[in-house]
Structures are given as structure tokens and as C-alpha cells.
N, C-alpha and C positions, 0 to 999 in steps of 0.2 A: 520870282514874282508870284508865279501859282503858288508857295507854299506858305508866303504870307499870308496872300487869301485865306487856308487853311487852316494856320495859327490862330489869326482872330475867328475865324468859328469857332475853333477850340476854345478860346478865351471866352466867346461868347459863353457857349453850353457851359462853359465852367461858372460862371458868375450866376447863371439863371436856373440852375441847377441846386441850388438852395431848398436842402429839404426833399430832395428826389424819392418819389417813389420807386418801385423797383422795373416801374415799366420807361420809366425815364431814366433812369439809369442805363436800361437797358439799348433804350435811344442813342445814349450817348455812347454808349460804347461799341454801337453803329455808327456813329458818329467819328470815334476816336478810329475805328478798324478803316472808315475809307478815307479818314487821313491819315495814316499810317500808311498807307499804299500810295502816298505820292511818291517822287523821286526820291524828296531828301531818306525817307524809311521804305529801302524799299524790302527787308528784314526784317523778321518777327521781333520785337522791341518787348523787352522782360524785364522784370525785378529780381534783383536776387539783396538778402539781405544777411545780418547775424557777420558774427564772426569769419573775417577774409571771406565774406561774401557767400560764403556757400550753400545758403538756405535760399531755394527755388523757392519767388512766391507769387507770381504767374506771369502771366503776356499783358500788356495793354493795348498791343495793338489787336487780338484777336476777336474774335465773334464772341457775343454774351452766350451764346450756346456752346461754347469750346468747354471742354472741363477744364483747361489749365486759367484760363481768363477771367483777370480781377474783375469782370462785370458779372460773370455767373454766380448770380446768388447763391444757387445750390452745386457750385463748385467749390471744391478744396481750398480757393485760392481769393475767392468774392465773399464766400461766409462770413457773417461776421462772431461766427465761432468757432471757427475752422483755426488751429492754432499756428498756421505758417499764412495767415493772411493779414494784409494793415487794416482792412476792415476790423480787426476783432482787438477792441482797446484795453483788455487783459494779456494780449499774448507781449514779447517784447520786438514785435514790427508794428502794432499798430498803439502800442501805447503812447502816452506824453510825458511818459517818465521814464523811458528806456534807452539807452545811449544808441540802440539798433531804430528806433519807434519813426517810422514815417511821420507819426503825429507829434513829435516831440521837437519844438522848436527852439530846442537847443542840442538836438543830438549832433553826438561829434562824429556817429559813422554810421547814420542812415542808408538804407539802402541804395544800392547803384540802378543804374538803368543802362541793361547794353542789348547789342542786337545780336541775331543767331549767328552772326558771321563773328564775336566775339568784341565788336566794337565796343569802347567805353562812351557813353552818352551826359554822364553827369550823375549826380542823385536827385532819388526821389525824396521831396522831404520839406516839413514845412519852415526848416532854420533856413532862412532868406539870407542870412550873412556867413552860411557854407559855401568856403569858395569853390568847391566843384556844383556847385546847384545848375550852369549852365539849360540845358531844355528843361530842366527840371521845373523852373520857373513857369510855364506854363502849365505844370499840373499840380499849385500851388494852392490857388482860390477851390478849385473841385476838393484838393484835401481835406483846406482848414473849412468848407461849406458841408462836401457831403462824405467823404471819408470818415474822419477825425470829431466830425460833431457829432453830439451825446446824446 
């Protein structure tokens, strides 16, 4: 029951989050890091993307001050021109034309989402009709609002 609670925050910050500046973002992903620390996560939750997965392309549940954390702007992983992160709509994880592209909502092998302990979680990714999207689905609207938009 507490981690529904947390879900719909999630959903919430993700709808109202249209257009984030970087200090709202930043919010949010304070936001996402203390609910990642509920029971269900209770493991640092990653992306990895590209061919059989092997391209690291950060935490979500981590602190916007982490270098590896897709909310650090000024990390390897949150830039949006940093070339291993979805944020940057040239690379091929964050494009809408890339079979790898978080933003591509037809990609056939969007990045995974799993936890330090090696769990598979679903993908990340905004094709809604990928049958592994499982949790992914809630970090849908933040994609196609603040990731993925131009």
C-alpha cells in the first residue's frame, strides 16, 4: 500500500513536470531517490542501454549530486550532451530514431531498467506497446514531457 502512495507521487512529479527547469528536475529527482528507497527498490535502480545492454547510462534512483545520476545535469549520464545519456536527442539512447532511443516510440530494444543486485525491471522507454515496459510505464509521461522534448 505505501508504495502505491509513492507511485502516484511519481505520476504526479511526472505530469507537472512539463518543461522543467533544471532546479525542478532536480526536485524530482529527490523525489524519485526517496522513492526508490521504499521496500519495493530497495537497490540502486539503473539504465543500461545499446546493444545486449552494455552501455551504462546512469541511476534513477540516485541523488541529482551523484555523477552517475540521470538528474545531474553536469554529469556524464543527465547532460544533455553527454553521449551515453537519453537526455541528448543525437546520441542513439536519447534519440526518436534509434532502435536503442529511450525517446523513440517504436524502439524494438530500448534500454533496460535493473537493480544493483542484477534484477531485470522492464524498460525504459516511451513505445507503450513494448511488452517488457512493466515499471517502465511510470517513467513514461516524464520522458515524452521532460526527457524527449525538443
Amino acid at each position: 500500500m505505501k508504495a502505491d502512495r509513492y507511485e502516484v507521487m511519481i505520476i504526479s512529479l511526472l505530469v507537472f513536470c512539463t518543461g522543467c527547469s533544471p532546479a525542478a528536475r532536480s526536485r524530482f529527482g529527490a523525489a524519485m531517490q526517496s522513492a526508490a528507497a521504499t521496500p519495493a527498490y530497495t537497490s540502486k535502480l539503473m539504465i543500461f542501454g545499446g546493444e545486449n545492454h552494455r552501455t551504462y547510462l546512469g541511476c534513477l534512483s540516485c541523488s541529482e549530486y551523484s555523477t552517475d545520476s540521470v538528474f545531474n545535469t553536469y554529469g556524464s549520464h543527465g547532460s544533455r550532451y553527454a553521449t551515453k545519456s537519453v537526455w541528448n536527442h543525437y546520441s542513439e539512447f536519447g534519440s526518436a530514431y534509434s532502435t536503442y532511443g529511450a525517446c523513440n516510440s517504436y524502439a524494438t530494444d530500448p534500454p533496460v531498467i535493473v537493480d544493483s543486485n542484477g534484477n531485470f525491471y522492464d524498460r525504459f522507454s516511451l513505445n507503450t506497446y513494448h511488452d517488457q515496459l512493466g515499471i517502465g510505464v511510470k517513467y513514461h509521461d516524464w520522458l515524452e514531457h521532460t526527457v524527449c522534448e525538443k
